[in-house]
DSSP file (Angstrom, degrees, kcal/mol; ACC not computed):
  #  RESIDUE AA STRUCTURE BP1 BP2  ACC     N-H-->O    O-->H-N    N-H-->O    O-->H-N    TCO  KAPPA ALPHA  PHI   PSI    X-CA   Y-CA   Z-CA
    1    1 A X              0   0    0      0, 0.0     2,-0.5     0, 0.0     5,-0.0   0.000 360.0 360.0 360.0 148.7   41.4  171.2   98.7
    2    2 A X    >   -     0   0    0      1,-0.1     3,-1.4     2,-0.0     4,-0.2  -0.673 360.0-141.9 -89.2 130.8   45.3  172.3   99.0
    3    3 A X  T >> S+     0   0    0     -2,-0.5     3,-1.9     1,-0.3     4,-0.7   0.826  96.7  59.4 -68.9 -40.0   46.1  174.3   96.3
    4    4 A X  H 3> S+     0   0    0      1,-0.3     4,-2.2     2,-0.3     5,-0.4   0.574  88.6  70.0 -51.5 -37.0   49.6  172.7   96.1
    5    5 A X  H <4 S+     0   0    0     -3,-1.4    -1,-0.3     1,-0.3    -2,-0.2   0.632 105.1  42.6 -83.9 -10.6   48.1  169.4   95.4
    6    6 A X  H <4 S+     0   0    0     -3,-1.9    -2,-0.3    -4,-0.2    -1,-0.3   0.748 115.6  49.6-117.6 -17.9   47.0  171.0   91.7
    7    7 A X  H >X S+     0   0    0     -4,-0.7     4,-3.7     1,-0.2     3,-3.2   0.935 109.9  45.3 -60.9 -40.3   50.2  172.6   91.2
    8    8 A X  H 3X S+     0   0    0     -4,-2.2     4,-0.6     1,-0.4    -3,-0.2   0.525 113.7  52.6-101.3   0.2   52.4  169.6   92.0
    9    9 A X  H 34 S+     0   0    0     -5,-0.4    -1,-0.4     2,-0.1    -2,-0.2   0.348 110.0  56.2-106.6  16.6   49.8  167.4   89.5
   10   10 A X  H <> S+     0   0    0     -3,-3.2     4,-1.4    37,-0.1    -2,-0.2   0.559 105.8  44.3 -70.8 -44.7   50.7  170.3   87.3
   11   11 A X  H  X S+     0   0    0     -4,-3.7     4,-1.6     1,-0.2     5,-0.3   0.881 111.7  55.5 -61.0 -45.5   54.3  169.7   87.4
   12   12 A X  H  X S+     0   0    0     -4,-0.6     4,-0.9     1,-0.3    -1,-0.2   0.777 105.6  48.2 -78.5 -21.7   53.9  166.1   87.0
   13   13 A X  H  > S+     0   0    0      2,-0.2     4,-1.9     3,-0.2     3,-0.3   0.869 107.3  52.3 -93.8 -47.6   52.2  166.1   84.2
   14   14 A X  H >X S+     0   0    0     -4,-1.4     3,-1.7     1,-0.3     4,-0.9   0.882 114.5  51.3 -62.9 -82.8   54.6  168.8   82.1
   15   15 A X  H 3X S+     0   0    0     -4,-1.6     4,-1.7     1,-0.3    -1,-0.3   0.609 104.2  53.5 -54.7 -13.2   57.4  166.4   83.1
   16   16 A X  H 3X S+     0   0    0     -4,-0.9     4,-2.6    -3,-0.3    -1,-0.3   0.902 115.7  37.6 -60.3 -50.6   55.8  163.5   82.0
   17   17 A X  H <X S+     0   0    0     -4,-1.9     4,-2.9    -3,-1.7    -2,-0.2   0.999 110.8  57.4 -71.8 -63.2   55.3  164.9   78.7
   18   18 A X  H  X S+     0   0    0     -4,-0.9     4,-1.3     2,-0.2    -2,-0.2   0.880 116.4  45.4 -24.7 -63.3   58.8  166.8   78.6
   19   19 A X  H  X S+     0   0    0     -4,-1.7     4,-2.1    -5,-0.3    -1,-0.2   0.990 109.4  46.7 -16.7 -82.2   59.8  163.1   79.2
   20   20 A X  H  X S+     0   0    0     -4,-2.6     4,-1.6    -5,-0.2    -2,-0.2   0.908 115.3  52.0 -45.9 -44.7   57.6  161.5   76.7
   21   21 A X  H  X S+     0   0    0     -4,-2.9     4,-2.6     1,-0.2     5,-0.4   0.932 108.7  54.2 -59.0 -76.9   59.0  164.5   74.0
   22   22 A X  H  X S+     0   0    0     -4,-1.3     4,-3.0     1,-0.2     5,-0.3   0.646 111.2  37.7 -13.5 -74.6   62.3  163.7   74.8
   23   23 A X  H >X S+     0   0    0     -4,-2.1     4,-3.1     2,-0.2     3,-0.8   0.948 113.4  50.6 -51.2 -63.4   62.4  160.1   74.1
   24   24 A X  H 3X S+     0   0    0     -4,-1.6     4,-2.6     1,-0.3     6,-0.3   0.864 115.4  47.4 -67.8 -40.0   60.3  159.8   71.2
   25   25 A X  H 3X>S+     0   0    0     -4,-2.6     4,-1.9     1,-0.2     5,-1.0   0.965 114.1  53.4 -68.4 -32.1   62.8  163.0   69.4
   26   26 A X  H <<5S+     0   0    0     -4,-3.0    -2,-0.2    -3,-0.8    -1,-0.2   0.956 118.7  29.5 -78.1 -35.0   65.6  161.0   70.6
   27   27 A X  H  <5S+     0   0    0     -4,-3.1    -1,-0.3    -5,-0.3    -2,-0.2   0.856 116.6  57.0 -89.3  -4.7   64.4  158.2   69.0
   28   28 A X  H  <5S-     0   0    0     -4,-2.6    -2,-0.2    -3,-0.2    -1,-0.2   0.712 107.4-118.5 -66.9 -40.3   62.8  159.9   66.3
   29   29 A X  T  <5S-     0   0    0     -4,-1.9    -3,-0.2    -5,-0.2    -4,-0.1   0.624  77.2 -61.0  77.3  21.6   66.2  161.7   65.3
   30   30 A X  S   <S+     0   0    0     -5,-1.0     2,-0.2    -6,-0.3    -5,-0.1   0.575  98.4 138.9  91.0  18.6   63.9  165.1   66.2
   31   31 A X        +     0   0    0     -6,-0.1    -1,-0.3     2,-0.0    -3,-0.1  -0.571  47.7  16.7 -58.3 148.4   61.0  164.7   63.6
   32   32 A X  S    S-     0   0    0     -2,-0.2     2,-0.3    -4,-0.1    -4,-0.1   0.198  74.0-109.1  71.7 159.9   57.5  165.3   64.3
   33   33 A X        -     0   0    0     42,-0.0     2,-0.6    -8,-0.0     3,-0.1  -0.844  45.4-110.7-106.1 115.7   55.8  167.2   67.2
   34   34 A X    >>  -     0   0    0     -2,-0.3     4,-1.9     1,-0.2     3,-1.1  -0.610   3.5-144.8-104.4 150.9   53.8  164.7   69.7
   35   35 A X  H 3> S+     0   0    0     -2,-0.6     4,-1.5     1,-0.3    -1,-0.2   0.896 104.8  50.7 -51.7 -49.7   50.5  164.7   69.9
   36   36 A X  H 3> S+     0   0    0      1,-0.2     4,-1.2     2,-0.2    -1,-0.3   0.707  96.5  69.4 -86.7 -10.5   50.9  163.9   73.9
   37   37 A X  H <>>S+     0   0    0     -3,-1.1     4,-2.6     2,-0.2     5,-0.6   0.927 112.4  33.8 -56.8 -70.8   53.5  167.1   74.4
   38   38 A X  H >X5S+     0   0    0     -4,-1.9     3,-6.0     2,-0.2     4,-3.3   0.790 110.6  60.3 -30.1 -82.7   50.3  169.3   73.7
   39   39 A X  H 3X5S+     0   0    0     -4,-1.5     4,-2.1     1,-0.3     5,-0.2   0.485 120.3  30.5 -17.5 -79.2   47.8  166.9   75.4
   40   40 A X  H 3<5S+     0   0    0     -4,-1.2    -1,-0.3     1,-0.3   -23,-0.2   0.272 118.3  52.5 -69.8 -23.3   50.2  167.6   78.7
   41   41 A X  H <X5S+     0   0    0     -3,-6.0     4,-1.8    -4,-2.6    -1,-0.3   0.831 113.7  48.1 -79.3 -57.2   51.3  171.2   77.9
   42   42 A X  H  X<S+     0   0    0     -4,-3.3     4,-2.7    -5,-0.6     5,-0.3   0.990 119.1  37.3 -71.6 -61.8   47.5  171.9   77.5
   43   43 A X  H  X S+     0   0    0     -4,-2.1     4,-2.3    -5,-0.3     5,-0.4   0.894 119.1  46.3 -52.7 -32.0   46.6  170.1   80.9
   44   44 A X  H  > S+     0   0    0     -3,-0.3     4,-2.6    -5,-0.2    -2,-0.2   0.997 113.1  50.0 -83.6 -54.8   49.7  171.3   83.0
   45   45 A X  H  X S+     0   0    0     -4,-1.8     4,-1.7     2,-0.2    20,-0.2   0.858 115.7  43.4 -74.0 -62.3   49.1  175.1   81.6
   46   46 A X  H  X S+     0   0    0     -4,-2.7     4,-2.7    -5,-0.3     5,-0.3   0.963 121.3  44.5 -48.9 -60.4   44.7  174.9   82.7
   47   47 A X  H  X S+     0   0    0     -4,-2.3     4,-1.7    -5,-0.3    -2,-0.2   0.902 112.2  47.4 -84.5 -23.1   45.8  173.2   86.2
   48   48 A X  H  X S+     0   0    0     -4,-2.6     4,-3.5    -5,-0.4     5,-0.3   0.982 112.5  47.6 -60.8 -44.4   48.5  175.6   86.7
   49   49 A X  H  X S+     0   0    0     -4,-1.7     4,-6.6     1,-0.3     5,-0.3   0.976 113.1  52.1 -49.8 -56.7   46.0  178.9   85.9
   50   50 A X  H  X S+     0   0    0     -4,-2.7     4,-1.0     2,-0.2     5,-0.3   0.917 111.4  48.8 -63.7 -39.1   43.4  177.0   88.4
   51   51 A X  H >X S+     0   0    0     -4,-1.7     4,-4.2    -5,-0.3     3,-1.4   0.989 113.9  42.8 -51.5 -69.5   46.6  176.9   91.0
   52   52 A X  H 3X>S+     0   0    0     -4,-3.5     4,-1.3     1,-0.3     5,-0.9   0.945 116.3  49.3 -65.7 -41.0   47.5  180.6   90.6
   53   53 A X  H 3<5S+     0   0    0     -4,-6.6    -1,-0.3    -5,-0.3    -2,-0.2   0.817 109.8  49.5 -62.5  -9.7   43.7  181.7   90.7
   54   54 A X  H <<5S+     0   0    0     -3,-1.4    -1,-0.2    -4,-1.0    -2,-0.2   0.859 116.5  37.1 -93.9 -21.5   43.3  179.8   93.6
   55   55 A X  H  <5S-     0   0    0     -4,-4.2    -1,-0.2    -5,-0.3    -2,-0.2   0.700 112.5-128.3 -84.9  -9.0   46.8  181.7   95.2
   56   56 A X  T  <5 +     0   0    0     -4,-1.3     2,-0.6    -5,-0.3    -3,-0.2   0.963  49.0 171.1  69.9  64.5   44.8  185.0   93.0
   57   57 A X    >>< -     0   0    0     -5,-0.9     3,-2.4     1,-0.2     4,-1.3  -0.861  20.2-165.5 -72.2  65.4   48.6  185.1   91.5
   58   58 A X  H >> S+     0   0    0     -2,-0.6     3,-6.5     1,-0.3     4,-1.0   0.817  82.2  59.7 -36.5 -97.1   48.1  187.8   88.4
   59   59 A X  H 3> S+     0   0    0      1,-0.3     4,-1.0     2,-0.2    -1,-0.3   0.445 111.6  27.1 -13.7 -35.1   51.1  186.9   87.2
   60   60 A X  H <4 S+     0   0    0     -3,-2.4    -1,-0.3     2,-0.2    -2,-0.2   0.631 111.9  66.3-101.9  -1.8   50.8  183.1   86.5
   61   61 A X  H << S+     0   0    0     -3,-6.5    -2,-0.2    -4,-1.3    -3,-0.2   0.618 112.8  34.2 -85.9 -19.8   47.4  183.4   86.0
   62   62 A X  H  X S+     0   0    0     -4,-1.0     4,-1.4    -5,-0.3    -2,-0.2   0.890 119.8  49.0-115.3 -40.0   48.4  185.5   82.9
   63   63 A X  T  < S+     0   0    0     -4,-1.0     2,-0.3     2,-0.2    -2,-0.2   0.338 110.4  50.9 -27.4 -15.3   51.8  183.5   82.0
   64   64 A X  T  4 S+     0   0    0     -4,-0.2     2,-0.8     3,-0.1    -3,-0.1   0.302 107.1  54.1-127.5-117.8   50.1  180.2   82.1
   65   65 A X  T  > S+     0   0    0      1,-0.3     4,-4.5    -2,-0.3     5,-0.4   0.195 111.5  43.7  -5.6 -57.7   47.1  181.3   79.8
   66   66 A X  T  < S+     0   0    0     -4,-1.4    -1,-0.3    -2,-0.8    -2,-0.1   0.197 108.3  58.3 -91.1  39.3   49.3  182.5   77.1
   67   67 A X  T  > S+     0   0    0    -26,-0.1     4,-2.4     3,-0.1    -1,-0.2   0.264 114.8  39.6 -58.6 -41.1   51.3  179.3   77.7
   68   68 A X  H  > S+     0   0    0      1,-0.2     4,-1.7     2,-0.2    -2,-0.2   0.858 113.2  51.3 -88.8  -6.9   48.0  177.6   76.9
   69   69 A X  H  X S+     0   0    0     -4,-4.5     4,-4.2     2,-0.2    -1,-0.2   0.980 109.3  58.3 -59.6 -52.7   46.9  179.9   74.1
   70   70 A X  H >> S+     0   0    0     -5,-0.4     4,-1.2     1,-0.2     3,-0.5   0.893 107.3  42.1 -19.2 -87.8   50.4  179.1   72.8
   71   71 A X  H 3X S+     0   0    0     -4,-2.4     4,-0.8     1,-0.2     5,-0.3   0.721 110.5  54.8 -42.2 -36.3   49.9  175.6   72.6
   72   72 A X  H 3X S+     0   0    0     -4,-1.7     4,-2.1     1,-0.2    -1,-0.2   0.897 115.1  44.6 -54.5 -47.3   46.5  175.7   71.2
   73   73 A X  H <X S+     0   0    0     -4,-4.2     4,-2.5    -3,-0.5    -1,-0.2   0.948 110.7  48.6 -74.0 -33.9   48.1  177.7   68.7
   74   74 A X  H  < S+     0   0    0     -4,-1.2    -1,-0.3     2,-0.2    -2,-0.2   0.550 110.4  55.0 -60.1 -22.1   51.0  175.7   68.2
   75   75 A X  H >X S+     0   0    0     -4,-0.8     3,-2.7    -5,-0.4     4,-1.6   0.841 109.3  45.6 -91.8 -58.1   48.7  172.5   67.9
   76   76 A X  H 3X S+     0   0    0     -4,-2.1     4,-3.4    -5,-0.3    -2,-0.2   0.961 109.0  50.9 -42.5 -54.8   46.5  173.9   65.1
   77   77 A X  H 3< S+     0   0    0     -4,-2.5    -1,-0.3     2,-0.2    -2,-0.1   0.123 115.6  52.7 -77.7  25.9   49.4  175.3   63.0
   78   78 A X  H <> S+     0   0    0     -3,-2.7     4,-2.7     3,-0.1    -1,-0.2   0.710 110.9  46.0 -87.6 -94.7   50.6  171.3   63.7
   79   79 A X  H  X S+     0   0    0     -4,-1.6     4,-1.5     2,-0.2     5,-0.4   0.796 107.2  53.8  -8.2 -93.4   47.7  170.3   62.5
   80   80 A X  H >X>S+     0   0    0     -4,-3.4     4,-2.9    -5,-0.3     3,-2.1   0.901 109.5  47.9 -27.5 -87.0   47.4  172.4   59.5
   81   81 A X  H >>5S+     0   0    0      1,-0.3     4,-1.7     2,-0.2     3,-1.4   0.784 105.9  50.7 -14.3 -79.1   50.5  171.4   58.1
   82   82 A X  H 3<5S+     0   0    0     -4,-2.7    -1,-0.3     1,-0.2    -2,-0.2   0.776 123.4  38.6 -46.4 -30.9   50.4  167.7   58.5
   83   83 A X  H <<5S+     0   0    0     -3,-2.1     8,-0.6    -4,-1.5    -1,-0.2   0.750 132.6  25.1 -83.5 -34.4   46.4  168.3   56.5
   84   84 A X  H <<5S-     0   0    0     -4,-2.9     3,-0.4    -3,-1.4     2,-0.2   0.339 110.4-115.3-130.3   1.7   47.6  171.1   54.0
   85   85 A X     << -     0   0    0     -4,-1.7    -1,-0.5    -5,-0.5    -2,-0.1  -0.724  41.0 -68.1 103.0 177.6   51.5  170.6   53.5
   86   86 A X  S    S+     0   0    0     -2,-0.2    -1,-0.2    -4,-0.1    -5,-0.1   0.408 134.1  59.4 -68.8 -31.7   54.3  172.8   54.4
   87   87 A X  S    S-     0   0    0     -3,-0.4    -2,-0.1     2,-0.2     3,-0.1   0.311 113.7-120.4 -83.3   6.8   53.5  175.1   52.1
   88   88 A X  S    S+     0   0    0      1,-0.2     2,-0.2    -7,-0.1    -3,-0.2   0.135  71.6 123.5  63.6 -11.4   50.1  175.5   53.8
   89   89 A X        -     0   0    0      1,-0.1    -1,-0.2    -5,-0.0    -2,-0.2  -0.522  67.0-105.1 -74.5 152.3   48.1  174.4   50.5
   90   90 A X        -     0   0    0     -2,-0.2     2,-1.0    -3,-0.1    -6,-0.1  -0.436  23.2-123.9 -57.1 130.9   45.9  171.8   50.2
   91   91 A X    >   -     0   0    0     -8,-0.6     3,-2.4    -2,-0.2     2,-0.1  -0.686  17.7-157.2 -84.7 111.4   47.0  168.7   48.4
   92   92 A X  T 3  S+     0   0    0     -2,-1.0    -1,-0.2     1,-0.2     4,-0.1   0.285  95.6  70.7 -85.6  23.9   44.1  168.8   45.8
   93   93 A X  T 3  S+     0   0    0     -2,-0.1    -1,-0.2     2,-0.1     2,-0.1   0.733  86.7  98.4 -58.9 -44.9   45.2  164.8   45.6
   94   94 A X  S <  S-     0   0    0     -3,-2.4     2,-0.2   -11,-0.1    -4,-0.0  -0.247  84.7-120.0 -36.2 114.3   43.4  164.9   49.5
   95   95 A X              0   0    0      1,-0.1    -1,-0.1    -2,-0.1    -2,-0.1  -0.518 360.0 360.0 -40.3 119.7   39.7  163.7   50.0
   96   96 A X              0   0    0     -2,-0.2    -1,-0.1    -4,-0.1    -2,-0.0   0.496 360.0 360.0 -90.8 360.0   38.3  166.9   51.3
Protein backbone atom coordinates (compact mmCIF):
# COMPACT_ATOMS: atom_id res chain seq x y z
CA UNK A 1 0.00 0.00 0.00
CA UNK A 2 1.33 3.76 -0.64
CA UNK A 3 1.98 5.29 2.36
CA UNK A 4 0.60 8.64 0.99
CA UNK A 5 -2.68 7.21 0.31
CA UNK A 6 -3.11 7.06 4.48
CA UNK A 7 -1.69 10.36 4.96
CA UNK A 8 -3.84 12.21 2.33
CA UNK A 9 -7.09 10.14 3.95
CA UNK A 10 -5.55 11.73 7.06
CA UNK A 11 -5.74 15.07 5.78
CA UNK A 12 -9.18 14.62 4.50
CA UNK A 13 -10.60 13.66 7.35
CA UNK A 14 -9.09 16.62 9.78
CA UNK A 15 -10.48 18.95 7.13
CA UNK A 16 -13.66 17.54 7.13
CA UNK A 17 -14.04 17.92 10.67
CA UNK A 18 -12.20 21.41 10.83
CA UNK A 19 -15.08 22.07 8.33
CA UNK A 20 -17.87 20.47 10.18
CA UNK A 21 -16.40 22.59 13.61
CA UNK A 22 -16.48 25.57 11.74
CA UNK A 23 -19.97 25.58 10.58
CA UNK A 24 -21.73 24.25 13.47
CA UNK A 25 -19.58 27.29 15.88
CA UNK A 26 -20.62 29.60 13.23
CA UNK A 27 -23.89 28.70 13.55
CA UNK A 28 -23.80 27.87 16.97
CA UNK A 29 -22.49 31.50 17.88
CA UNK A 30 -19.22 29.19 19.28
CA UNK A 31 -20.98 27.00 22.02
CA UNK A 32 -20.37 23.49 22.59
CA UNK A 33 -17.43 21.29 21.44
CA UNK A 34 -18.57 18.63 18.54
CA UNK A 35 -18.71 15.33 19.17
CA UNK A 36 -17.45 14.73 15.33
CA UNK A 37 -14.32 17.32 15.77
CA UNK A 38 -12.86 14.49 18.20
CA UNK A 39 -14.31 11.58 16.21
CA UNK A 40 -12.00 13.08 13.20
CA UNK A 41 -9.15 14.57 15.32
CA UNK A 42 -9.05 11.00 16.87
CA UNK A 43 -9.07 9.20 13.36
CA UNK A 44 -6.76 11.78 11.40
CA UNK A 45 -4.13 11.81 14.49
CA UNK A 46 -4.06 7.20 14.51
CA UNK A 47 -3.86 7.35 10.54
CA UNK A 48 -1.35 9.97 10.53
CA UNK A 49 0.97 7.96 13.42
CA UNK A 50 0.38 4.72 11.02
CA UNK A 51 1.76 7.16 8.00
CA UNK A 52 4.86 8.37 9.90
CA UNK A 53 5.62 4.74 11.22
CA UNK A 54 5.27 3.52 7.94
CA UNK A 55 7.96 6.64 6.63
CA UNK A 56 9.65 5.46 10.55
CA UNK A 57 9.33 9.50 10.97
CA UNK A 58 10.17 9.88 14.94
CA UNK A 59 8.98 12.97 14.87
CA UNK A 60 5.36 12.70 13.78
CA UNK A 61 5.13 9.48 15.07
CA UNK A 62 5.60 11.37 18.46
CA UNK A 63 3.64 14.72 17.56
CA UNK A 64 0.69 12.94 16.26
CA UNK A 65 0.34 10.66 19.47
CA UNK A 66 0.25 13.46 21.75
CA UNK A 67 -2.11 15.09 19.26
CA UNK A 68 -4.25 11.93 19.92
CA UNK A 69 -3.58 11.75 23.67
CA UNK A 70 -4.66 15.36 23.53
CA UNK A 71 -7.92 14.72 22.13
CA UNK A 72 -8.65 11.79 24.26
CA UNK A 73 -7.97 13.99 26.90
CA UNK A 74 -9.83 16.82 25.69
CA UNK A 75 -12.93 14.48 25.01
CA UNK A 76 -13.14 13.10 28.56
CA UNK A 77 -12.74 16.50 30.31
CA UNK A 78 -15.81 17.27 27.58
CA UNK A 79 -17.45 14.68 28.73
CA UNK A 80 -17.10 15.25 32.36
CA UNK A 81 -18.37 18.57 32.34
CA UNK A 82 -21.44 18.15 30.33
CA UNK A 83 -22.16 14.84 33.20
CA UNK A 84 -20.77 16.71 36.43
CA UNK A 85 -21.19 20.63 35.65
CA UNK A 86 -18.62 23.23 35.24
CA UNK A 87 -17.75 23.07 38.48
CA UNK A 88 -16.90 19.46 38.02
CA UNK A 89 -19.56 18.22 40.78
CA UNK A 90 -22.08 16.03 40.35
CA UNK A 91 -25.56 17.38 40.14
CA UNK A 92 -26.94 15.20 43.07
CA UNK A 93 -30.48 16.01 41.05
CA UNK A 94 -28.71 13.37 38.26
CA UNK A 95 -29.67 9.61 38.12
CA UNK A 96 -26.40 8.11 38.80
Amino acid sequence: MNPDLIGWAASGVLLATLVRQILKQARSGGDGVSTWLFIGQATASALFIVYSVLLDNTVFIVTNSCLLATAIFGQVMAWRTRRNGPSGAADPSSPR
